[in-house]
C-alpha positions as CSV (number, residue, x, y, z in Angstrom):
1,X,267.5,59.3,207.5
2,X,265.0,62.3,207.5
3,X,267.3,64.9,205.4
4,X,264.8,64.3,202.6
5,X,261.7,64.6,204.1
6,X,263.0,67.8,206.0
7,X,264.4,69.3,202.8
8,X,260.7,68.0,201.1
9,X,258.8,70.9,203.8
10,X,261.3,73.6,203.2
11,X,264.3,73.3,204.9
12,X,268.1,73.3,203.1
13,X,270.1,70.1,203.3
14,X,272.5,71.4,206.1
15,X,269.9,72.7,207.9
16,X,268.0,69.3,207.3
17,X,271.2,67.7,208.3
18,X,271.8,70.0,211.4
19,X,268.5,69.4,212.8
20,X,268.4,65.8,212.4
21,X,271.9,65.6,214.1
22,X,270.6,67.7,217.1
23,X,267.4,66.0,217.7
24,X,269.6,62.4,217.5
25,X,272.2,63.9,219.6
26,X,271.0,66.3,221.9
27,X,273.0,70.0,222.7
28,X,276.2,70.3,220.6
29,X,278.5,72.8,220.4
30,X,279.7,74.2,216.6
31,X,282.8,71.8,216.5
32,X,280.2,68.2,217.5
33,X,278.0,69.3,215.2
34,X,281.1,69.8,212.0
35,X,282.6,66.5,213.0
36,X,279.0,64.8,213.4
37,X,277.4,66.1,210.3
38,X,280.7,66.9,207.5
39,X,279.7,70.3,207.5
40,X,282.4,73.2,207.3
41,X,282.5,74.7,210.7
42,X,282.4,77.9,209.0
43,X,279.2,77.3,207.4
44,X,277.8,75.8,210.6
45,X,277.9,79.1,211.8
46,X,275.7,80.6,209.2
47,X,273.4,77.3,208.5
48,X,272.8,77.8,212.6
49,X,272.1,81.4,212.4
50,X,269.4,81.3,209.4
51,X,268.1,78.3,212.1
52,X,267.6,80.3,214.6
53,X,265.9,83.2,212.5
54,X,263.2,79.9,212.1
55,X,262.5,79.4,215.9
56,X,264.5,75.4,214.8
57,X,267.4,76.1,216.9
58,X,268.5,77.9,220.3
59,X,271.5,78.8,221.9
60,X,272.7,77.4,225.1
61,X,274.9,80.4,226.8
62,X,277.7,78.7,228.2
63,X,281.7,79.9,229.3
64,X,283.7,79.4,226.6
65,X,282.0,77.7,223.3
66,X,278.3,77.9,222.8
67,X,276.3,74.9,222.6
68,X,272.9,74.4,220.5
69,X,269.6,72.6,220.9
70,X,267.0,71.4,218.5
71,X,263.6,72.7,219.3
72,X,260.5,70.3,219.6
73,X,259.6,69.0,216.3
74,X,256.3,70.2,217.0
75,X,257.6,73.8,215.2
76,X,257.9,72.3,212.0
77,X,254.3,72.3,211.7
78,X,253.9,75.4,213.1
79,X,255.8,76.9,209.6
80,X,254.3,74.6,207.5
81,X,250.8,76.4,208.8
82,X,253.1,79.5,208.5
83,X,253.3,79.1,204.8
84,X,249.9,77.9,204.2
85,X,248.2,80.9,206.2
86,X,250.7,83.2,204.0
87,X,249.2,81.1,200.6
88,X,246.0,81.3,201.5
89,X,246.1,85.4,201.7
90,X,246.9,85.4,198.0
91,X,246.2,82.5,196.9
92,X,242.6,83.7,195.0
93,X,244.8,86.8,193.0
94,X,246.7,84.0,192.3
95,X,243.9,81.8,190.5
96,X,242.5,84.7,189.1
97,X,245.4,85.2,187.4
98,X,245.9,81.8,186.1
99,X,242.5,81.7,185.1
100,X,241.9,85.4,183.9
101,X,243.2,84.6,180.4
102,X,242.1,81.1,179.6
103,X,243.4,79.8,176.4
104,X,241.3,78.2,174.4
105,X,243.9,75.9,172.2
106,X,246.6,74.4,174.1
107,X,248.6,71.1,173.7
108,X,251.6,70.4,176.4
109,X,252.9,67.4,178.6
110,X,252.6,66.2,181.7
111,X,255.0,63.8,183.1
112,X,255.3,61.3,185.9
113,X,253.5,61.6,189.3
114,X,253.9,65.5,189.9
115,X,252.2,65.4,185.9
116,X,249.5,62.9,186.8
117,X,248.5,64.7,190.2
118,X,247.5,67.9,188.2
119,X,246.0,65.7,186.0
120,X,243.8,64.9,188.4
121,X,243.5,68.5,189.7
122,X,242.0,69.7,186.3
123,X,239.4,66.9,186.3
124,X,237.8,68.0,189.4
125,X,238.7,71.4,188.5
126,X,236.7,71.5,185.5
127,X,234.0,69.3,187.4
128,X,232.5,67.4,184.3
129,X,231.6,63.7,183.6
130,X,234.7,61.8,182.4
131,X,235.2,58.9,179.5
132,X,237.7,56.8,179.8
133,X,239.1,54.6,176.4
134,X,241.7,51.5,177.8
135,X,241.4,52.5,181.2
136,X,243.6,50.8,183.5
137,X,243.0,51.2,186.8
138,X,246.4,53.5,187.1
139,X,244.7,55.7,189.7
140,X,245.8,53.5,192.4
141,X,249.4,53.6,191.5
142,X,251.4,53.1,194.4
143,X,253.6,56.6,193.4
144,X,250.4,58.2,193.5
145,X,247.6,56.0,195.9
146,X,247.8,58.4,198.1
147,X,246.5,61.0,196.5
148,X,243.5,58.9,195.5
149,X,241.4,59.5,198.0
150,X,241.4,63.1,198.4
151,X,240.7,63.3,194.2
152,X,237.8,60.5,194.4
153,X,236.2,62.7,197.5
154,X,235.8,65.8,195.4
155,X,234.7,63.9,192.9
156,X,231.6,62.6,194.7
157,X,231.2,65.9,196.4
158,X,230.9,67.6,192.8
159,X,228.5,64.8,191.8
160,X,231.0,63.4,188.8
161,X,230.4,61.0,186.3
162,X,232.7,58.2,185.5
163,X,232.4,56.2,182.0
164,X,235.1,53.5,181.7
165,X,236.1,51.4,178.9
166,X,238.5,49.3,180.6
167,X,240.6,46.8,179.4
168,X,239.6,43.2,179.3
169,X,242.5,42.5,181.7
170,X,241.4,44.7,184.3
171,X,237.5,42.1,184.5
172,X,240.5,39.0,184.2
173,X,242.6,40.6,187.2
174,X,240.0,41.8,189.3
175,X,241.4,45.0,189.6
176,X,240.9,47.4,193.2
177,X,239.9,50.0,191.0
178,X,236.8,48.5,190.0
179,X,235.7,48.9,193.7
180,X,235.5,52.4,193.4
181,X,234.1,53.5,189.7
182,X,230.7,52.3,190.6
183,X,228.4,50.6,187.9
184,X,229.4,52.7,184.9
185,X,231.8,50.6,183.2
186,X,232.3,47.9,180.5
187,X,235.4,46.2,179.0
188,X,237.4,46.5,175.5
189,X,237.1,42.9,174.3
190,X,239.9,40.6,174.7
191,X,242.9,41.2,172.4
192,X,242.5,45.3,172.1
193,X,244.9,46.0,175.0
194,X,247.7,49.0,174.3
195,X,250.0,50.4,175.9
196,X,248.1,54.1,175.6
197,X,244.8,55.0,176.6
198,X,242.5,58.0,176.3
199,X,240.6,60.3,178.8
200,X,238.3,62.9,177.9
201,X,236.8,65.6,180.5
202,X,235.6,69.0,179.6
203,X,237.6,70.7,176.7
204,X,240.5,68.8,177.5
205,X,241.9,65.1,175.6
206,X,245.0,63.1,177.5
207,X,246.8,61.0,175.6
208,X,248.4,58.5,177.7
209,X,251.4,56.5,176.7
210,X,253.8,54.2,179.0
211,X,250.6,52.7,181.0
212,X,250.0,49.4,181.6
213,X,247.1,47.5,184.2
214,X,247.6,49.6,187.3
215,X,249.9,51.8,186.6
216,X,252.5,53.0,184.3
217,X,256.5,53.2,183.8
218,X,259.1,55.1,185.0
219,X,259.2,57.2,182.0
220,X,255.6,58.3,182.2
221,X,254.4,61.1,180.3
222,X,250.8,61.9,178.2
223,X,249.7,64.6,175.7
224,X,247.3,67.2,177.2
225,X,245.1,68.6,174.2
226,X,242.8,72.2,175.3
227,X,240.1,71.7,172.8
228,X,236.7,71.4,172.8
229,X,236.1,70.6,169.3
230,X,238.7,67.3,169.8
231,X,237.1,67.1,173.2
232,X,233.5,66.5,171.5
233,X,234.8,64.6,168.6
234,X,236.4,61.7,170.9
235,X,233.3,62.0,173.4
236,X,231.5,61.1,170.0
237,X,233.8,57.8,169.4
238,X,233.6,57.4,172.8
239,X,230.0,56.9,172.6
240,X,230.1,54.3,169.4
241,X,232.5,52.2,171.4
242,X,230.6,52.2,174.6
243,X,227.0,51.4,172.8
244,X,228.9,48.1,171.2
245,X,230.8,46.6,174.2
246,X,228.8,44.4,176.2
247,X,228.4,45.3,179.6
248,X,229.9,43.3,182.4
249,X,230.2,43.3,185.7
């Protein structure tokens, strides 16, 4: 039921498996916990050593076959805060490193959720206004809502700009989104809705595909163009579009 998650914050499937049987169980010896979870009892042994090395299991000292206990579940915070405190001591070499030799030219994909999340990372990264051509309202995605409001937070706290050009079904559907874009938006005109859209921020051009009113497919994927050139050129039809679409709120 919780194998996934478990395996999600670091832990193997058999130790996710092992854990999950002893918290559900209670104390087990080696042969409870083979029968309980389908796990070789030969490979118990070594899944339930590496779990004791973590502080996730202990050993209850008994005649004849040893039994084992879960430990509070409180400890699988403890290592997450283990492996943050670890990241944080190198995680500036590591941005400096990313960002010693900036590339001035790039073009690459992103893909689904993971790809849209650090699409959203670079915009507050880079910290500049935004223009947005056939926006959507695919922010609020449900595979990716929840990062939402930690992106729209930095956002405000870096005092970014927002200029939408949303599609004249997001104004028919009374979209969420439009709740949280403020008052700098206006609408394509009816009958110019596509599948695609366009966001320009900083040097960088995304060229959506697979998107529709708030949200997009399974097969997700958009074009990330490193250019400023490009980047100015579409702020520039950006601008001719947005000076002759009415405004309407």
């Amino acid at each position: 039921m919780y194998t996934e998650i478990l395996q999600n914050i670091g832990l193997s499937k058999n130790e996710s498996e092992i854990y999950e049987m002893l918290l559900k169980y209670g104390e087990s010896s080696v042969a409870q916990i083979s029968t309980k979870t389908g796990i070789n009892r030969r490979n118990v042994y070594d899944v339930l050593d590496r779990m004791m090395d973590k502080g996730l299991v202990f050993p209850l000292l008994q005649k004849g076959e040893n039994r084992y206990k879960a430990v509070d579940p409180s400890k699988l915070r403890e290592l997450i805060r283990e492996k943050e405190n670890m990241l944080a001591k190198v995680f500036p070499d590591l941005e400096q490193l990313y960002y010693g030799n900036p590339q001035d030219n790039e073009v690459y994909i992103y893909k689904g959720p993971e790809g849209w999340k650090n699409y959203m990372r670079d915009m507050v990264r880079i910290g500049e206004p935004g223009y947005f051509i056939g926006a959507k309202g695919a922010w609020l995605d449900e595979r990716v809502r929840h990062f939402f409001p930690e992106f729209i937070k930095e956002a405000e706290r870096k005092q970014m700009k927002f200029y939408h050009l949303f599609d004249y079904e997001v104004k028919e559907q009374e979209h969420d989104i439009l709740k949280y874009v403020g008052e700098r938006y206006k609408f394509l005109p009816k009958g110019y809705t596509a599948p695609g859209a366009i966001d320009i921020f900083g040097d960088h051009v995304n060229i959506l595909s697979n998107i529709h009113i708030g949200g997009f497919e399974e097969d997700f994927s958009f074009t990330v163009i490193v250019n400023k050139q490009i980047a100015d050129a579409f702020r520039i039809w950006f601008q001719f579009m947005w000076d002759f679409c009415p405004y309407e709120s």
